[in-house]
N, CA, C and O atoms as a MOPAC input file, in Angstrom:
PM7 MOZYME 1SCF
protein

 N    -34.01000 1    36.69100 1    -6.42300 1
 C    -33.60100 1    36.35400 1    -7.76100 1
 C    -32.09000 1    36.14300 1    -7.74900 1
 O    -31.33100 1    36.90100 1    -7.14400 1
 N    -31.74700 1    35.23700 1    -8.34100 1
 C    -30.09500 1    35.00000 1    -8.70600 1
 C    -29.52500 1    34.70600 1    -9.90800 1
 O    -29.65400 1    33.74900 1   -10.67100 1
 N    -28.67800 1    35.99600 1    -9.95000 1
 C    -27.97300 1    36.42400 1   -10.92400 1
 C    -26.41700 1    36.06500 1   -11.33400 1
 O    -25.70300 1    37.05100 1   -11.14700 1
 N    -25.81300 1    35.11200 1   -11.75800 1
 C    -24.85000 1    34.81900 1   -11.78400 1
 C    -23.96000 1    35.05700 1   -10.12400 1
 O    -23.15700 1    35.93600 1    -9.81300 1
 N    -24.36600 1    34.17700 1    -9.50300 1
 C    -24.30100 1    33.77900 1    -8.09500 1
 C    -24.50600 1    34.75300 1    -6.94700 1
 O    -24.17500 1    34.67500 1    -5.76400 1
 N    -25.06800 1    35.57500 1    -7.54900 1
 C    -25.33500 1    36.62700 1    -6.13800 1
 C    -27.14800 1    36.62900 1    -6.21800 1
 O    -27.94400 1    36.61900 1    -7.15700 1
 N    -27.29900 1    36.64900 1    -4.60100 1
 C    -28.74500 1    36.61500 1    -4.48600 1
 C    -29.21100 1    38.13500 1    -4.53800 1
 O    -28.80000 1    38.74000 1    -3.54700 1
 N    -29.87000 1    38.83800 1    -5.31400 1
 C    -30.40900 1    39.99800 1    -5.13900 1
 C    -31.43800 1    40.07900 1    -4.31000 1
 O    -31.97500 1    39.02700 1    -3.96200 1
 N    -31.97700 1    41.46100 1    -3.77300 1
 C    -32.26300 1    41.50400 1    -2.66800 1
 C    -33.66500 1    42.34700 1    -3.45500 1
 O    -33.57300 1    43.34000 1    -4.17700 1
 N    -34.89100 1    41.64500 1    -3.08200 1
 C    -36.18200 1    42.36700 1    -3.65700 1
 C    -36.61700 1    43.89300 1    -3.55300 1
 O    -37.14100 1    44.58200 1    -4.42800 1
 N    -36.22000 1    44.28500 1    -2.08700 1
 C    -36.96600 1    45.53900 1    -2.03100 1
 C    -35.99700 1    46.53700 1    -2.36400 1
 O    -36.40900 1    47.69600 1    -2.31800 1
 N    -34.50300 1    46.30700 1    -2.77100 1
 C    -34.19900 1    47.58200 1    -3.18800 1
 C    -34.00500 1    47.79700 1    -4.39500 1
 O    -34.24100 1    46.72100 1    -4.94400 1
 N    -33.65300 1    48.69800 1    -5.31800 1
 C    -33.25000 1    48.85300 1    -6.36200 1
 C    -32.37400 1    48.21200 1    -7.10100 1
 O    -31.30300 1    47.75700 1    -6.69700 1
 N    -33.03700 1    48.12800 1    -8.79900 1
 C    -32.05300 1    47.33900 1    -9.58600 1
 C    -30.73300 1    47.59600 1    -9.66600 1
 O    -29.89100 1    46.70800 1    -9.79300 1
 N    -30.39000 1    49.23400 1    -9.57200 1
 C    -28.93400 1    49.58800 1    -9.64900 1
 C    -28.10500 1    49.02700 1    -8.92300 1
 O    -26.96800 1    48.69300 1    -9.25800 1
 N    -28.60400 1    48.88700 1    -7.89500 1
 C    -28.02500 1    48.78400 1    -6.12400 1
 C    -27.58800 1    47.45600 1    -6.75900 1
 O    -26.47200 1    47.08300 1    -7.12000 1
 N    -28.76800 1    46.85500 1    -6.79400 1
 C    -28.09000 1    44.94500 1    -6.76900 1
 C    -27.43200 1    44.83600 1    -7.90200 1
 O    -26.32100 1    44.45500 1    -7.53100 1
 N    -27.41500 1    44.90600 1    -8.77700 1
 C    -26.65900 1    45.00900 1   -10.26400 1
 C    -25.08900 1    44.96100 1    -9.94200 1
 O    -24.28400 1    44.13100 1   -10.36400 1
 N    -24.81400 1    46.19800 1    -8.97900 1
 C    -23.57500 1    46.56200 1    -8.81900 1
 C    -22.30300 1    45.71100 1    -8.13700 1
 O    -21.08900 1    45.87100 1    -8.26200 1
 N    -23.06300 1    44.76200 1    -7.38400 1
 C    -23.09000 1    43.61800 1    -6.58400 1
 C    -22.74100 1    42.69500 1    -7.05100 1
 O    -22.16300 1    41.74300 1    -6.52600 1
 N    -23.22700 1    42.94300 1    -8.71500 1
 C    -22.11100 1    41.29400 1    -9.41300 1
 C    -20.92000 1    41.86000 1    -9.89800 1
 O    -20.71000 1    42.98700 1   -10.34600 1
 N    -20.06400 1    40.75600 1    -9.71500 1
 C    -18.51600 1    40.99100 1   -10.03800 1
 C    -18.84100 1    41.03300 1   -11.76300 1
 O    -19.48600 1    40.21500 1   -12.42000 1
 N    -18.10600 1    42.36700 1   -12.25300 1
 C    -17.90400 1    42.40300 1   -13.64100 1
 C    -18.47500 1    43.87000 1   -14.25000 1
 O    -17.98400 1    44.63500 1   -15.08000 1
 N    -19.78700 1    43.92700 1   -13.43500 1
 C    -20.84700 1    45.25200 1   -13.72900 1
 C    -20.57200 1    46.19700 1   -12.64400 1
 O    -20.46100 1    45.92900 1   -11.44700 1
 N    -20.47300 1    47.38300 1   -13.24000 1
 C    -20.32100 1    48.79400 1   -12.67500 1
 C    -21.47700 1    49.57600 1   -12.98800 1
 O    -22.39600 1    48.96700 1   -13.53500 1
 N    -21.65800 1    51.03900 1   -12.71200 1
 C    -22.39700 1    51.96700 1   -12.76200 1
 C    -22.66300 1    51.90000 1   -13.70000 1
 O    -23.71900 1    51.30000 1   -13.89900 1
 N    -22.23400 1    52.21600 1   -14.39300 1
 C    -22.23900 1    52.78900 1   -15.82900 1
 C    -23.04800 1    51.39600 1   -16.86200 1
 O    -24.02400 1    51.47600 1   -17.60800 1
 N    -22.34700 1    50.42600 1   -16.58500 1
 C    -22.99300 1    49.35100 1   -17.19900 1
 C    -24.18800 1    48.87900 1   -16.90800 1
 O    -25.06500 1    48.58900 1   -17.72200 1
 N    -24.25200 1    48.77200 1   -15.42300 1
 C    -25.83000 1    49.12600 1   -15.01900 1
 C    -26.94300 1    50.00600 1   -15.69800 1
 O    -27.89200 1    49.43400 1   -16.23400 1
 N    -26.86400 1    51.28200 1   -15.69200 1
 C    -26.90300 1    52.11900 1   -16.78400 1
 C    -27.28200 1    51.76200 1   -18.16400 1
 O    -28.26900 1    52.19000 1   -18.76100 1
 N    -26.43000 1    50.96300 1   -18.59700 1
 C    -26.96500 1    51.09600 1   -20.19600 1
 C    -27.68500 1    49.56200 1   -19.97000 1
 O    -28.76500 1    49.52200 1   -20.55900 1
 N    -27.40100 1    48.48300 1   -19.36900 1
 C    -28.14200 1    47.70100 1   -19.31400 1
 C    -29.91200 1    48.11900 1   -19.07300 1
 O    -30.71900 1    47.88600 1   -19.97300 1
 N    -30.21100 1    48.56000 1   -18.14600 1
 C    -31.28700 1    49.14700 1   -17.24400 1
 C    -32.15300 1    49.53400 1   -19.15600 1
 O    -33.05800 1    48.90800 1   -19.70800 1
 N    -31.34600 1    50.81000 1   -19.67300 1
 C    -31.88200 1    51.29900 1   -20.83500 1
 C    -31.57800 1    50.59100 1   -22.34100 1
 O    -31.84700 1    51.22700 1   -23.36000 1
 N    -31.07900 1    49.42000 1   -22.40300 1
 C    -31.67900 1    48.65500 1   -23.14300 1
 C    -32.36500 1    47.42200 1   -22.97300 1
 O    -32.49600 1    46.64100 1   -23.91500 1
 N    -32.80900 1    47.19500 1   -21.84100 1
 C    -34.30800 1    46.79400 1   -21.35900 1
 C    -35.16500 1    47.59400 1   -21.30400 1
 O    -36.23200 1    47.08000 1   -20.97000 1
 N    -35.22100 1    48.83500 1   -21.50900 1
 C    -36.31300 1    49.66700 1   -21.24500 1
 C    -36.95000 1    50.11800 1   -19.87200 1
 O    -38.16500 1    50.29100 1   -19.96500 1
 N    -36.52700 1    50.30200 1   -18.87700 1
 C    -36.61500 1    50.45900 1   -17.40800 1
 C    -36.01400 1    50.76100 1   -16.72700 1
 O    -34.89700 1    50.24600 1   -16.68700 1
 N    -36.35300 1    51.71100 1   -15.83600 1
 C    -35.33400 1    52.65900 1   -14.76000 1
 C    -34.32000 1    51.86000 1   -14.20100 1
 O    -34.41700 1    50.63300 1   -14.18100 1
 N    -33.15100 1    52.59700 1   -13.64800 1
 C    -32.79200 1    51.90500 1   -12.71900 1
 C    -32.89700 1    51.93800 1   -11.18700 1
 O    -32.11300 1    51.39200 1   -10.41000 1
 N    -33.93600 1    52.62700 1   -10.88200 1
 C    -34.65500 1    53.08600 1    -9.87100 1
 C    -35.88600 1    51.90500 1    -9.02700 1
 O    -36.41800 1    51.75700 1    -7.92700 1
 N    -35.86600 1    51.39200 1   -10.12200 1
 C    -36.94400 1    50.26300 1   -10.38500 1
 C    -36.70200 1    49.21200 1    -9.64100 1
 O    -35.53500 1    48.83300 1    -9.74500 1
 N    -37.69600 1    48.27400 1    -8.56200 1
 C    -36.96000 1    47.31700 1    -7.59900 1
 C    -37.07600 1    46.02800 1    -7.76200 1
 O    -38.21700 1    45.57300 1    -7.68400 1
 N    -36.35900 1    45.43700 1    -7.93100 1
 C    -36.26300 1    43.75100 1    -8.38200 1
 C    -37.37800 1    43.21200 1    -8.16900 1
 O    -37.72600 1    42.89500 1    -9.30600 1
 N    -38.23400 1    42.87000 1    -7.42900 1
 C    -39.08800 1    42.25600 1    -7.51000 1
 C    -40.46900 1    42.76200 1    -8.20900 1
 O    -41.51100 1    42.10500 1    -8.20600 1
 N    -40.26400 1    44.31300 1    -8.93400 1
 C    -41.40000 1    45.05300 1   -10.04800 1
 C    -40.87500 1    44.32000 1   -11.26300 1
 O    -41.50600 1    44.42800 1   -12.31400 1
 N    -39.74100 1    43.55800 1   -11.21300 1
 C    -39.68500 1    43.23000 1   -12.82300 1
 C    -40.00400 1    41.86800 1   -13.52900 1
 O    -39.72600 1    40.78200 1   -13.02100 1
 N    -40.54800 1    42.00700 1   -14.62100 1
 C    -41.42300 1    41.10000 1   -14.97500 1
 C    -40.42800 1    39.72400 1   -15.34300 1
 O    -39.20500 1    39.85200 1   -15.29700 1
 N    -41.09600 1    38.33000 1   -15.73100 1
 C    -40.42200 1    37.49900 1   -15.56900 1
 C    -39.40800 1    37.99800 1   -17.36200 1
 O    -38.31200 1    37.44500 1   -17.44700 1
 N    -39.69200 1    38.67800 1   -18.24900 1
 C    -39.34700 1    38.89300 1   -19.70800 1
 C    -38.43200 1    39.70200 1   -19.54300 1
 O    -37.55600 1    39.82800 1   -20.39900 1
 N    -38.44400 1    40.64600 1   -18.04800 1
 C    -36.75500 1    41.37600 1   -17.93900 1
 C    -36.03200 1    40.64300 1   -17.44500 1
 O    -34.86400 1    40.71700 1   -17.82600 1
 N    -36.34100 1    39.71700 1   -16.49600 1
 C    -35.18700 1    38.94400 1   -16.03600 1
 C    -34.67200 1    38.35200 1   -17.19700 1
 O    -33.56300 1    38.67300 1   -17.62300 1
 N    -35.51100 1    37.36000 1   -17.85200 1
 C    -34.62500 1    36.72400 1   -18.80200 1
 C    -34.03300 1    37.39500 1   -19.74500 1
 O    -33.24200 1    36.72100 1   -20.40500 1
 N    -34.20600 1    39.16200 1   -20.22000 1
 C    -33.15100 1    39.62200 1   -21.19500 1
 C    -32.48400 1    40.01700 1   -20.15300 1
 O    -31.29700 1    40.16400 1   -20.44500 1
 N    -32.74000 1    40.27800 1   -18.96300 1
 C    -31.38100 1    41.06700 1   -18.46500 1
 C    -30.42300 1    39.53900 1   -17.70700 1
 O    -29.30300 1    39.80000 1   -17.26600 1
 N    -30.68400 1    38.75800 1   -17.65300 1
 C    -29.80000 1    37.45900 1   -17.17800 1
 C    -29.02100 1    37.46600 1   -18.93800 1
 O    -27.85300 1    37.09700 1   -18.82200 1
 N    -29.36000 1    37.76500 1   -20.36600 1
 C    -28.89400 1    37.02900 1   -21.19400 1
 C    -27.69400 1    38.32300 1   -21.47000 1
 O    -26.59600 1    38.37600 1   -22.02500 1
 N    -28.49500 1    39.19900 1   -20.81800 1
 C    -27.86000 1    41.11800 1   -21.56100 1
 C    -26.18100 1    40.80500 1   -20.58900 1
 O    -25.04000 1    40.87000 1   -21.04400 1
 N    -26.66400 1    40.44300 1   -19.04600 1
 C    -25.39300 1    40.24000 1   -18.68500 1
 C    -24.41800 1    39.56700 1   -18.62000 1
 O    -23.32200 1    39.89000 1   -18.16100 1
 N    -24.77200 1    38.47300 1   -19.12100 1
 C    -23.53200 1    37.53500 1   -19.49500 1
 C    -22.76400 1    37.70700 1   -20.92800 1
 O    -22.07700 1    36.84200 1   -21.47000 1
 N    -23.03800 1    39.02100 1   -21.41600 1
 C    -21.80500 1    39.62100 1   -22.52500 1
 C    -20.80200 1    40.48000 1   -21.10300 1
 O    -19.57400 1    40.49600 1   -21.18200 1
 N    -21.43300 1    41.04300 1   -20.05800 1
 C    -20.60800 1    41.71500 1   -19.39300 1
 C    -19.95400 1    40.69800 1   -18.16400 1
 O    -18.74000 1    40.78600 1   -17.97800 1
 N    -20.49700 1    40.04200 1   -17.59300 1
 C    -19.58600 1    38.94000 1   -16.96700 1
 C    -18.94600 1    38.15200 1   -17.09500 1
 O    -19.73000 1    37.28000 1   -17.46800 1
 N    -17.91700 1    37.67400 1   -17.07300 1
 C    -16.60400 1    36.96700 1   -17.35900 1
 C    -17.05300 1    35.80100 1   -16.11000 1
 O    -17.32600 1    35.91100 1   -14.91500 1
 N    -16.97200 1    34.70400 1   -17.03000 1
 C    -16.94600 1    33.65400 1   -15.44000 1
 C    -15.94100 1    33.05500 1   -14.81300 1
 O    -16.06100 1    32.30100 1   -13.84700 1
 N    -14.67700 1    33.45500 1   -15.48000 1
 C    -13.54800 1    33.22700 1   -14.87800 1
 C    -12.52300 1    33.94200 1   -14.83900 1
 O    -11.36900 1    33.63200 1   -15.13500 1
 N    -13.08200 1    35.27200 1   -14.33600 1
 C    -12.53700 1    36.77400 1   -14.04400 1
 C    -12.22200 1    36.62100 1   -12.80000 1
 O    -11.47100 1    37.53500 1   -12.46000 1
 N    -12.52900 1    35.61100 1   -11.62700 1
 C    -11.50600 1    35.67600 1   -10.65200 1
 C    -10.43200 1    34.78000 1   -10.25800 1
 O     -9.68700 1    34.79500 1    -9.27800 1
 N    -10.52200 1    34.04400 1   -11.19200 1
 C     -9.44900 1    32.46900 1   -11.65600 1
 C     -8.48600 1    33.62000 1   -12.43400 1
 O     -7.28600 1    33.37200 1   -12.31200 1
 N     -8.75500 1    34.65800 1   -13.09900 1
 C     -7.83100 1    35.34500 1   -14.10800 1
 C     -7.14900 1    36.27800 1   -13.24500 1
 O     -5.93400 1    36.42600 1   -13.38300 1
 N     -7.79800 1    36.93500 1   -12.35500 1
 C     -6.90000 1    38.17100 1   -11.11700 1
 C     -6.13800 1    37.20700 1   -10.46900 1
 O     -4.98700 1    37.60100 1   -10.28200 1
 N     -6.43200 1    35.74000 1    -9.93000 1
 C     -6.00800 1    35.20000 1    -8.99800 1
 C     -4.66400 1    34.64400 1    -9.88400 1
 O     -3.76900 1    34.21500 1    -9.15500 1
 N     -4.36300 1    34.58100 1   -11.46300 1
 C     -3.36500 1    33.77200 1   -11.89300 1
 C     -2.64000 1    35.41600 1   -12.40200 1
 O     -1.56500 1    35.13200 1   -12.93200 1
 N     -2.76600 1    36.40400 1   -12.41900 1
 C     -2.26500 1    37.60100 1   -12.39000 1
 C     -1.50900 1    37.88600 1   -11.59700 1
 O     -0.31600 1    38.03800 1   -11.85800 1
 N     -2.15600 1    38.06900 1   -10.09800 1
 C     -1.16500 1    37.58100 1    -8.82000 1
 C     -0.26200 1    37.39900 1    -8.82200 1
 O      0.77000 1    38.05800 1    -8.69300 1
 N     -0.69700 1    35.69100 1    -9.09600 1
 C      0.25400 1    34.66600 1    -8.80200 1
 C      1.94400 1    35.03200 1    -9.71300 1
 O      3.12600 1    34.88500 1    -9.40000 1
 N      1.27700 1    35.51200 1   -10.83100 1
 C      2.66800 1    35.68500 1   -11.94800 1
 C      3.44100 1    36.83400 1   -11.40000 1
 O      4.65300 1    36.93600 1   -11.58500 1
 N      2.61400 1    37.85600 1   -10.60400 1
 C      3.72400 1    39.16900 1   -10.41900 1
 C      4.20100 1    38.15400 1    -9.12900 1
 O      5.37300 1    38.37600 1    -8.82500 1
 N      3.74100 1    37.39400 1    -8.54000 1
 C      4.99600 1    36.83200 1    -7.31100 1
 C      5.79100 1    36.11700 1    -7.62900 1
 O      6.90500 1    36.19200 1    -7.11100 1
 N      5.50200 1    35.16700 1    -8.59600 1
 C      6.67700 1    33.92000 1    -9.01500 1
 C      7.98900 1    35.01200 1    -9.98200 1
 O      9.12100 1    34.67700 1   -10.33000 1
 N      7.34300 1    36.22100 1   -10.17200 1
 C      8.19100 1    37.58100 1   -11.31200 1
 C      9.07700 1    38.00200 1   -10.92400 1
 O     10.01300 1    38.37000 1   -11.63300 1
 N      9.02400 1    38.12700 1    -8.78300 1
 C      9.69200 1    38.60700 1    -7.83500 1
 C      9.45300 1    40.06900 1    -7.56800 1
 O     10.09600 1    40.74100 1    -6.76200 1
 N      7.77400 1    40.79300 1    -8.85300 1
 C      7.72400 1    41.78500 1    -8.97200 1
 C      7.58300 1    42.70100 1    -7.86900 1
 O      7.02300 1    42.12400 1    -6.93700 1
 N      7.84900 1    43.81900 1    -7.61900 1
 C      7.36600 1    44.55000 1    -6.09900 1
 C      5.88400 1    44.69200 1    -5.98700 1
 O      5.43700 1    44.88300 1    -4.85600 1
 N      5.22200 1    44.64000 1    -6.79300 1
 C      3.56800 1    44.58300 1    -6.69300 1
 C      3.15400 1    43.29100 1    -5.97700 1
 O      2.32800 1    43.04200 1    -5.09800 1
 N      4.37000 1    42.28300 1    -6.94700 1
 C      4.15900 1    40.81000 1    -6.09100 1
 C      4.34900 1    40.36600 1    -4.97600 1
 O      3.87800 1    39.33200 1    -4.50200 1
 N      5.21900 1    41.30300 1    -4.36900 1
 C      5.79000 1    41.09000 1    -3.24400 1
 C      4.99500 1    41.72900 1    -2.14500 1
 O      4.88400 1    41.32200 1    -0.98800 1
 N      4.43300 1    42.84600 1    -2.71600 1
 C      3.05800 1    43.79700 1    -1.76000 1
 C      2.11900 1    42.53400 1    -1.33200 1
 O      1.89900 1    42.13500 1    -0.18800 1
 N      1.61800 1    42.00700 1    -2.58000 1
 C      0.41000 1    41.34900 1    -2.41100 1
 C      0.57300 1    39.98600 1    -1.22200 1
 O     -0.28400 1    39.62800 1    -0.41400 1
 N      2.05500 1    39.35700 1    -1.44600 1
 C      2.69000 1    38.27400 1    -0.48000 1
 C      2.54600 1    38.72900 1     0.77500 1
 O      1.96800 1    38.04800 1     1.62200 1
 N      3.08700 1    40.01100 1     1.05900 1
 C      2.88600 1    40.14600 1     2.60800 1
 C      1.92000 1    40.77300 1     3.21100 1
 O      2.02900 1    41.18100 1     4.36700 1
 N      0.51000 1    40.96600 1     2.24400 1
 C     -0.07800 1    41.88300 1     2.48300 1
 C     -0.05000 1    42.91300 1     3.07200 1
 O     -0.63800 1    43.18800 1     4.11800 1
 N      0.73400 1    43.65400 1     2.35900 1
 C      0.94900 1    45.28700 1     2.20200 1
 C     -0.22600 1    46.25800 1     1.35000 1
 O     -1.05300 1    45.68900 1     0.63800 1
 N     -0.22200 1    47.30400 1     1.44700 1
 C     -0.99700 1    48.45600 1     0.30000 1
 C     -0.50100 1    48.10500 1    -0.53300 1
 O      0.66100 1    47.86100 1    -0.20600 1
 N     -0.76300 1    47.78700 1    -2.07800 1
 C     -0.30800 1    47.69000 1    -3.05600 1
 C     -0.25800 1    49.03000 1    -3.99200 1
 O      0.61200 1    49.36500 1    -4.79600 1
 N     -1.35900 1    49.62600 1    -3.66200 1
 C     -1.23600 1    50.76500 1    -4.77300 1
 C     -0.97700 1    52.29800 1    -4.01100 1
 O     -1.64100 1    53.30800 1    -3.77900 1
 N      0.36800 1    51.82300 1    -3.78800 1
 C      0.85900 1    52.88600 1    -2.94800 1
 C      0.35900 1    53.74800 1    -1.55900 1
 O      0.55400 1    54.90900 1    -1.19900 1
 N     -0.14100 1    52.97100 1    -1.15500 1
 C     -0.74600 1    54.09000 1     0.07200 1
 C      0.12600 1    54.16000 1     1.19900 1
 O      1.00500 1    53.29800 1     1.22000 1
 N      0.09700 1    54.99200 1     2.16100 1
 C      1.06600 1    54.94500 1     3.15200 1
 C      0.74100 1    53.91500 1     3.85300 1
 O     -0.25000 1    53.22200 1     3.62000 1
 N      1.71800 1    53.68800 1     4.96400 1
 C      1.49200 1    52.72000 1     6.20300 1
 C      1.67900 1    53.19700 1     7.26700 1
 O      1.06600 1    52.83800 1     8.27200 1
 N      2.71900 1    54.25800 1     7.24100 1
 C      2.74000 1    54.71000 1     8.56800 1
 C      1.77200 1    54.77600 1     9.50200 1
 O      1.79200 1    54.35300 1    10.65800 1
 N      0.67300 1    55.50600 1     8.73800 1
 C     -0.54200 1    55.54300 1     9.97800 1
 C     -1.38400 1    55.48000 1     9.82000 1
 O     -2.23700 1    55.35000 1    10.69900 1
 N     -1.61500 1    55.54400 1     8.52100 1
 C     -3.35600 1    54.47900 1     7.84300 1
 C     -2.98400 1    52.92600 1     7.51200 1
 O     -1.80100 1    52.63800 1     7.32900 1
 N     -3.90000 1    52.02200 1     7.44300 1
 C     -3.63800 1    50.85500 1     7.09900 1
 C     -3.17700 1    49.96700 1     8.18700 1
 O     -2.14300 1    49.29800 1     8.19100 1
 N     -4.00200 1    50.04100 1     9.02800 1
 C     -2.94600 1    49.56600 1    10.21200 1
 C     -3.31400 1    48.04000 1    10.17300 1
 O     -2.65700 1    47.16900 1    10.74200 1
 N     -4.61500 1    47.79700 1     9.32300 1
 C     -5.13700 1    46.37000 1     9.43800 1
 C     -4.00700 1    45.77700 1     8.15400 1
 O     -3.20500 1    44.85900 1     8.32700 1
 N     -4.17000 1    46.47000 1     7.01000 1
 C     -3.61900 1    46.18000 1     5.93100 1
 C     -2.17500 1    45.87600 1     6.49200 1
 O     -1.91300 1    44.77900 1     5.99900 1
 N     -1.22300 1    46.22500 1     7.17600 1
 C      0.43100 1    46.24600 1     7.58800 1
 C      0.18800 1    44.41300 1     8.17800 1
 O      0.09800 1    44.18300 1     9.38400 1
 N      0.14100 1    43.70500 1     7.53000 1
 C      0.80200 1    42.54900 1     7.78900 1
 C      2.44200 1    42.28800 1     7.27300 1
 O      2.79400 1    42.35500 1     6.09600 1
 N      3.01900 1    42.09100 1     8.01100 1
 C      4.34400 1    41.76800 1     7.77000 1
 C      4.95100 1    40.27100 1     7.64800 1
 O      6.12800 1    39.96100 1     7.46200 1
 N      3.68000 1    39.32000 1     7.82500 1
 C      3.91600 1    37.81900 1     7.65900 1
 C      3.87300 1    37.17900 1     6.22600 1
 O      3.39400 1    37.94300 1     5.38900 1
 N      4.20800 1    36.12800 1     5.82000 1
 C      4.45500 1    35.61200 1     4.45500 1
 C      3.17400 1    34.93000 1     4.24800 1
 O      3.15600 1    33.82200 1     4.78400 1
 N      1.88500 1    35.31600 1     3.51100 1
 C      0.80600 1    34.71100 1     3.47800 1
 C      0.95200 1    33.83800 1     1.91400 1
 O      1.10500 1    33.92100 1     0.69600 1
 N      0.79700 1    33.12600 1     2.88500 1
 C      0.80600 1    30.96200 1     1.71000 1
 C     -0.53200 1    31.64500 1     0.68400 1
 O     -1.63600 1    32.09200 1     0.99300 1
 N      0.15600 1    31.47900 1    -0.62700 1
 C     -0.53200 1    31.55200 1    -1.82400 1
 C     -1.78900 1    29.93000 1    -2.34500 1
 O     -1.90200 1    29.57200 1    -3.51700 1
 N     -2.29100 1    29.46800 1    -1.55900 1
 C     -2.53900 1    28.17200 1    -1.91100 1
 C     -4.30300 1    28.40200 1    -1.94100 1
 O     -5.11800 1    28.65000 1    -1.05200 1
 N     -4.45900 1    28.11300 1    -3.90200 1
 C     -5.74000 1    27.88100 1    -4.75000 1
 C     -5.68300 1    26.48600 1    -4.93000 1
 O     -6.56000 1    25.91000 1    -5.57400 1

């Protein structure tokens, strides 16, 4: 089944795959699941064709379809800002403070990575 571009996967659980689309978390999973009326325990391919279509309509109040056009022009503004967040994200550094010394050793790029959408 496909859900606003991710293919869910039949034999495991609705929670599981739910979580998998950009936009929905636990919790939203959660109340989605219980205002369809059905666990979230419950495995994608037990659900009838009348949950898919409320739960395809239930989630597009929670998905944004241009929620990664919106992080990606967020970015872009803390670098053109000269902000230090912006400047993390340019050289791909930890941004949210983590050390480098000796974790992150993949993350420690020190090269100028080309911003080009």
């Amino acid at each position: 089944m496909l859900i606003f571009g991710k293919e869910l996967k039949e034999t495991t659980s609705l929670q599981c795959e739910l979580v998998k689309v950009l936009g929905i978390n636990k919790t939203t999973c959660l109340k989605l699941c219980a205002l369809l009326g059905i666990s979230g325990e419950t495995s994608v391919i037990d659900l009838q064709y009348t949950h898919i279509k409320k739960l395809k309509k239930l989630c597009s109040k929670y998905v944004h379809v241009g929620i990664r056009k919106r992080i990606r022009g967020n970015i872009e503004m803390l670098i053109e800002c000269k902000h230090y967040r912006g400047q993390r994200h340019l050289f791909g550094l930890p941004v949210r403070g983590q050390r480098t010394k000796t974790n992150a050793s993949t993350a420690k790029r020190r090269r100028y990575k080309a911003w080009h959408y």
